[in-house]
Each structure stands twice: as C-alpha cells, then as structure tokens.
N, C-alpha and C positions, 0 to 999 in steps of 0.2 A: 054637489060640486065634486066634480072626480081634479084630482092633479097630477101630475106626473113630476117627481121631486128627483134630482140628480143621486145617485150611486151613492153619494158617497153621506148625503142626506136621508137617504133611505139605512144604510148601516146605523145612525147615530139613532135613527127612531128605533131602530130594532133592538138595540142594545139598552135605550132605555126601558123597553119593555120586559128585554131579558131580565134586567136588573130585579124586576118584584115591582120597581116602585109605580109604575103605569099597567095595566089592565092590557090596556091596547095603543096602536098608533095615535088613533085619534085621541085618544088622552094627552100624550106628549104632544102633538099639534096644536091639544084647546091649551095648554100650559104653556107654549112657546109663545103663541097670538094672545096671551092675556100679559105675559111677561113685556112682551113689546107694547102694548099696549099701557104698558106701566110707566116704562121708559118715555113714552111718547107723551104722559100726563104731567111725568118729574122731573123730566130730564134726560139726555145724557151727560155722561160726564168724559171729560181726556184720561188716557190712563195716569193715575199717580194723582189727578185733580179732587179726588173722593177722599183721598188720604189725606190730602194737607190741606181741605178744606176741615174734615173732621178734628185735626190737630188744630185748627186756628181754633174753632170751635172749644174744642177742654179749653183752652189757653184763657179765653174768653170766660167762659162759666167759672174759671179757675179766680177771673179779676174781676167778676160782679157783673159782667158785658152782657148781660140778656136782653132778649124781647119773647114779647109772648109769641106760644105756637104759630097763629093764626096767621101774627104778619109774616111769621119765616116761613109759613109754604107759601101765604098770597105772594111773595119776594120769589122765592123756588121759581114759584109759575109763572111770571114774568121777566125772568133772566131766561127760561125752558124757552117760553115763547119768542123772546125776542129773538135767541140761538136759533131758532127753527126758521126764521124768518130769511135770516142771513145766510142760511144750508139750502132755503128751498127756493 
C-alpha cells in the first residue's frame, strides 16, 4: 500500500523517528493505527470527560461503590458503542 500523507503529517512521522523512539516511518504508522484502533475498541472520550469520570471513580472506591472488572469494561463497550452509533 503506497500513501501519500500531507506535509505537515509527514514532519510529525519524521520527528518521531528522529526522536530514537521509532526505527522507521512505518513503525510510527503501525503505532498511530493500533492506537486508534484502541480508541475505536474503548472509547473516545470529550476533553476534561476522562478526568472527571476518573475522579467520580476514587470517589466511589473511596465509598465502597464497586463492581467487578468484567461489568465495567462490558459497561465501557456499550456506552463506546452506542456513541459510535449516534457519530456514525
């Protein structure tokens, strides 16, 4: 697959390379596509909505308010999904 990525997306891959921390381009590309790929399984979130979900969260563990893992990602992935629904 050849691409052609705008100017200015082309500097941010070069500079991660420069960095040390990527080998090559395609390194920083499989990390960008696995990254969204992440977002696309978990979620996104609004900006400021990761923080004060996490603070409700201490708040909660702080007052005995748990549940186990399992329902709070199956819960994740069907508030992700339904979001994606109503964006796509």
């Amino acid at each position: 697959m050849n691409l052609t990525l705008p100017i200015k997306i082309q500097k941010l891959i070069k500079q991660r390379v420069k960095s040390g921390k990527y080998r090559r381009a395609e390194d920083v590309v499989t990390a960008a596509i696995s990254t969204l790929d992440q977002q696309d399984s978990f979620g996104d979130f609004a900006p400021g909505e990761l923080d004060g979900l996490l603070a409700k969260g201490e708040q909660d563990i702080k007052h005995g308010r748990v549940i186990a893992a399992d329902r709070a990602f199956a819960r994740l992935k069907r508030i992700s999904a339904t979001r994606r629904k109503k964006t796509g």
